[in-house]
Rosetta silent file (secondary structure, phi, psi, omega in degrees, C-alpha in Angstrom):
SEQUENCE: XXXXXXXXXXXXXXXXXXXXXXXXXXXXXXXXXXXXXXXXXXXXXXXXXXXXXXXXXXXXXXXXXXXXXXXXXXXXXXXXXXXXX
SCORE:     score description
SCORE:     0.000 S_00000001
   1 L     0.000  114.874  177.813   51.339   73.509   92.604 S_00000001
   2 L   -66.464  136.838  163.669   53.366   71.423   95.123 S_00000001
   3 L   -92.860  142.446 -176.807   54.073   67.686   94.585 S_00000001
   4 L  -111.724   37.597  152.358   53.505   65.168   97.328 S_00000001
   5 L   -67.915  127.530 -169.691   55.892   62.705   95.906 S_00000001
   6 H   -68.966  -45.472 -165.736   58.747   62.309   98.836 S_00000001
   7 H   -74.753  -34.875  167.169   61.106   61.190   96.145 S_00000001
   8 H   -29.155  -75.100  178.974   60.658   64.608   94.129 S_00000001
   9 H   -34.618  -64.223  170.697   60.662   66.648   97.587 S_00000001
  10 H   -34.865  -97.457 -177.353   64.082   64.623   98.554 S_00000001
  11 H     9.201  -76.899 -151.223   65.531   65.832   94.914 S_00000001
  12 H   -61.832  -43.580  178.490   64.663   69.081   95.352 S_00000001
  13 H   -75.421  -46.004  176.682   66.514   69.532   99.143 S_00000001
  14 H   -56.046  -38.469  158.609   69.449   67.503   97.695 S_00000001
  15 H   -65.771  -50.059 -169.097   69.725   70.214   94.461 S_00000001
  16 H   -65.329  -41.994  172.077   69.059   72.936   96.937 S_00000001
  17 H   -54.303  -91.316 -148.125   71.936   71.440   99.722 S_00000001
  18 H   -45.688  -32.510 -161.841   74.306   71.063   96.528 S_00000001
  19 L   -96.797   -6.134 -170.749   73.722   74.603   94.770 S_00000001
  20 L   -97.533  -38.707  177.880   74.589   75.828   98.776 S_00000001
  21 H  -109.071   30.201 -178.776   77.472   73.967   98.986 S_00000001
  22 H  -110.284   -4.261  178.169   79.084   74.701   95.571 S_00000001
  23 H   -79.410  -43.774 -142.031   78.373   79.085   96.629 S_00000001
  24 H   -84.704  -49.100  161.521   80.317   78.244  100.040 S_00000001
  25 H   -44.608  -12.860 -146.879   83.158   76.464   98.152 S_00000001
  26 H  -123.499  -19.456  174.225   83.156   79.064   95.492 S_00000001
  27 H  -120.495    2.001  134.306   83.985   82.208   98.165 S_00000001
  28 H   -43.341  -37.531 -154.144   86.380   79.374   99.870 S_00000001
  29 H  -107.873  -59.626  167.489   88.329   79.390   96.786 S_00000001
  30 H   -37.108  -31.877 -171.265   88.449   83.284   96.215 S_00000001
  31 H   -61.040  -77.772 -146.949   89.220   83.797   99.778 S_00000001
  32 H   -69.798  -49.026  178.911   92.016   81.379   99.544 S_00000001
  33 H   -51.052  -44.101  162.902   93.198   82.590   96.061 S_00000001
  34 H   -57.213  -28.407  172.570   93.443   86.347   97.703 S_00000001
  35 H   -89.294   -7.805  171.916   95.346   85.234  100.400 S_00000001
  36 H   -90.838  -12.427  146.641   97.797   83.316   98.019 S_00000001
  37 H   -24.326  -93.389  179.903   97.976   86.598   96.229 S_00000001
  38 H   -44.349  -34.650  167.543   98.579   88.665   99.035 S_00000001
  39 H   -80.944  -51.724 -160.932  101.788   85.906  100.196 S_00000001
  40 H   -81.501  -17.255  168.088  103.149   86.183   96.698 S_00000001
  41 H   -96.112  -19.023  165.286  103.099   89.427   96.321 S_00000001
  42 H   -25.300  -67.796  172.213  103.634   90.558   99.976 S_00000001
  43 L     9.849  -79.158 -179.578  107.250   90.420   99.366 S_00000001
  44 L   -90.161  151.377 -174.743  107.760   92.624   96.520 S_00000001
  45 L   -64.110  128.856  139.508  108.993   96.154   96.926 S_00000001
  46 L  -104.039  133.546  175.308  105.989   98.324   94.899 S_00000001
  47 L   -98.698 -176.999  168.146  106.224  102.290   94.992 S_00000001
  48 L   -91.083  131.646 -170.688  103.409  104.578   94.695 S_00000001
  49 H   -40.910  -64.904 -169.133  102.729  106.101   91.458 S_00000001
  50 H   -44.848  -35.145 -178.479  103.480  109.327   93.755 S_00000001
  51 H   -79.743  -29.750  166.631  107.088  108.183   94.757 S_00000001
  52 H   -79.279  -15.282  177.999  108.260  106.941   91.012 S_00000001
  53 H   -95.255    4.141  166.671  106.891  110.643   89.774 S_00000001
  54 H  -108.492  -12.959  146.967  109.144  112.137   92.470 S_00000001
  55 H   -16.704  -64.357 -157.438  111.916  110.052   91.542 S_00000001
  56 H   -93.258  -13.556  168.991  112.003  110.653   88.243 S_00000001
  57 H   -54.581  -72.879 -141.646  111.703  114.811   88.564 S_00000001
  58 H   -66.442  -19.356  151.370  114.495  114.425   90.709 S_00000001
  59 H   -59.343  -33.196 -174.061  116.700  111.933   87.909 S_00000001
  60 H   -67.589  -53.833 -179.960  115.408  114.528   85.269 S_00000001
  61 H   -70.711  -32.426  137.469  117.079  117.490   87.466 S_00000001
  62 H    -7.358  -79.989  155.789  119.926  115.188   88.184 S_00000001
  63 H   -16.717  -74.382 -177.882  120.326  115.301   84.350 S_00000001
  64 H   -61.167  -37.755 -152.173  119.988  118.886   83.605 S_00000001
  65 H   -88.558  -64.423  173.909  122.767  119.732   86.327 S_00000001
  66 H   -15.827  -66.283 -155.944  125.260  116.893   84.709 S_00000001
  67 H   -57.905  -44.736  146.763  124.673  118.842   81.279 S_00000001
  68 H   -20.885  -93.107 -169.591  125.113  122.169   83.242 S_00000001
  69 H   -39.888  -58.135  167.207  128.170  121.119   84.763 S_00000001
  70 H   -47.114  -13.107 -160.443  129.466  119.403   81.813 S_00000001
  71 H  -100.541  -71.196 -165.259  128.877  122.478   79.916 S_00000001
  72 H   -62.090  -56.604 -169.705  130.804  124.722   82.460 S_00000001
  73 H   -56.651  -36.483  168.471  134.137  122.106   82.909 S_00000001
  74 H   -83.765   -7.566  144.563  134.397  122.088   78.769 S_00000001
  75 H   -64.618  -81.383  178.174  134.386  126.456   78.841 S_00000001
  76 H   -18.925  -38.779  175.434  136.552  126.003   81.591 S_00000001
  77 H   -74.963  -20.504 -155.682  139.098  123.368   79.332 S_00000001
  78 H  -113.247  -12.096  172.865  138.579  125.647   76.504 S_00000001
  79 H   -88.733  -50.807 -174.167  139.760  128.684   78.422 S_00000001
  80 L  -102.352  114.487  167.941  143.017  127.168   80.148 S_00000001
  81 L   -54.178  -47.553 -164.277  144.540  125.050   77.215 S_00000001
  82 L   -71.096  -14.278  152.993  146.819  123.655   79.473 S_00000001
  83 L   105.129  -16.190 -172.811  144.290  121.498   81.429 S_00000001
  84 L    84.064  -17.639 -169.940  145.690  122.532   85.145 S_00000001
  85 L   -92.910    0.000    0.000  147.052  119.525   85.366 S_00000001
Protein backbone atom coordinates (compact mmCIF):
# COMPACT_ATOMS: atom_id res chain seq x y z
CA UNK A 1 0.00 0.00 0.00
CA UNK A 2 1.51 3.26 -1.38
CA UNK A 3 1.13 6.62 0.43
CA UNK A 4 0.05 9.73 -1.40
CA UNK A 5 1.59 12.03 1.08
CA UNK A 6 4.38 14.10 -1.12
CA UNK A 7 6.19 14.73 2.10
CA UNK A 8 6.59 10.82 2.81
CA UNK A 9 7.34 10.19 -1.08
CA UNK A 10 10.12 13.18 -0.83
CA UNK A 11 11.65 11.15 2.39
CA UNK A 12 11.73 8.16 0.80
CA UNK A 13 13.83 9.52 -2.62
CA UNK A 14 16.01 11.55 -0.19
CA UNK A 15 16.85 8.03 2.00
CA UNK A 16 17.09 6.27 -1.30
CA UNK A 17 19.59 9.29 -3.00
CA UNK A 18 21.59 9.08 0.45
CA UNK A 19 21.91 5.12 0.86
CA UNK A 20 23.29 5.62 -3.15
CA UNK A 21 25.56 8.07 -2.33
CA UNK A 22 27.13 6.59 0.86
CA UNK A 23 27.70 2.82 -1.65
CA UNK A 24 29.52 5.25 -4.29
CA UNK A 25 31.66 6.87 -1.53
CA UNK A 26 32.23 3.59 0.11
CA UNK A 27 34.03 1.88 -3.29
CA UNK A 28 35.64 5.61 -3.62
CA UNK A 29 37.35 4.98 -0.46
CA UNK A 30 38.51 1.28 -1.17
CA UNK A 31 39.58 2.26 -4.55
CA UNK A 32 41.59 5.03 -3.14
CA UNK A 33 42.87 2.99 -0.11
CA UNK A 34 44.22 0.23 -2.83
CA UNK A 35 45.89 2.64 -4.71
CA UNK A 36 47.59 4.12 -1.51
CA UNK A 37 48.56 0.56 -0.88
CA UNK A 38 49.86 -0.18 -4.08
CA UNK A 39 52.25 3.49 -3.81
CA UNK A 40 53.44 2.34 -0.43
CA UNK A 41 54.26 -0.74 -1.14
CA UNK A 42 55.28 -0.35 -4.84
CA UNK A 43 58.68 0.42 -3.70
CA UNK A 44 59.63 -2.45 -1.68
CA UNK A 45 61.80 -5.21 -3.03
CA UNK A 46 59.40 -8.60 -2.27
CA UNK A 47 60.72 -12.11 -3.61
CA UNK A 48 58.63 -14.95 -4.49
CA UNK A 49 58.22 -17.63 -2.05
CA UNK A 50 59.95 -19.57 -5.14
CA UNK A 51 63.15 -17.32 -5.18
CA UNK A 52 63.74 -17.23 -1.11
CA UNK A 53 63.37 -21.34 -1.35
CA UNK A 54 66.09 -21.21 -4.03
CA UNK A 55 68.13 -18.98 -2.08
CA UNK A 56 68.20 -20.67 0.82
CA UNK A 57 69.07 -24.39 -0.87
CA UNK A 58 71.76 -22.62 -2.35
CA UNK A 59 73.04 -20.82 1.40
CA UNK A 60 72.37 -24.41 2.84
CA UNK A 61 74.90 -25.92 0.06
CA UNK A 62 77.05 -22.90 0.55
CA UNK A 63 77.26 -24.25 4.16
CA UNK A 64 77.87 -27.84 3.64
CA UNK A 65 80.92 -26.99 1.23
CA UNK A 66 82.45 -24.39 4.02
CA UNK A 67 82.24 -27.50 6.51
CA UNK A 68 83.68 -29.72 3.66
CA UNK A 69 86.40 -27.50 3.02
CA UNK A 70 87.02 -26.67 6.52
CA UNK A 71 87.20 -30.27 7.21
CA UNK A 72 89.80 -30.94 4.39
CA UNK A 73 92.30 -27.62 5.30
CA UNK A 74 92.33 -29.00 9.21
CA UNK A 75 93.52 -32.93 7.73
CA UNK A 76 95.62 -31.04 5.62
CA UNK A 77 97.22 -28.83 8.95
CA UNK A 78 97.20 -32.02 10.78
CA UNK A 79 99.27 -33.81 8.17
CA UNK A 80 102.07 -31.05 7.52
CA UNK A 81 102.79 -29.80 11.17
CA UNK A 82 104.72 -27.20 9.85
CA UNK A 83 101.81 -25.16 8.35
CA UNK A 84 103.63 -24.46 4.75
CA UNK A 85 104.13 -21.34 5.71
Amino acid sequence: MQSENPLIADFVKLLNSAAGTIAGMSREAAESAREKAKEAFGGLDFVSREEFDAVKAMAATAREEVEALKARIAALESANPAGGA
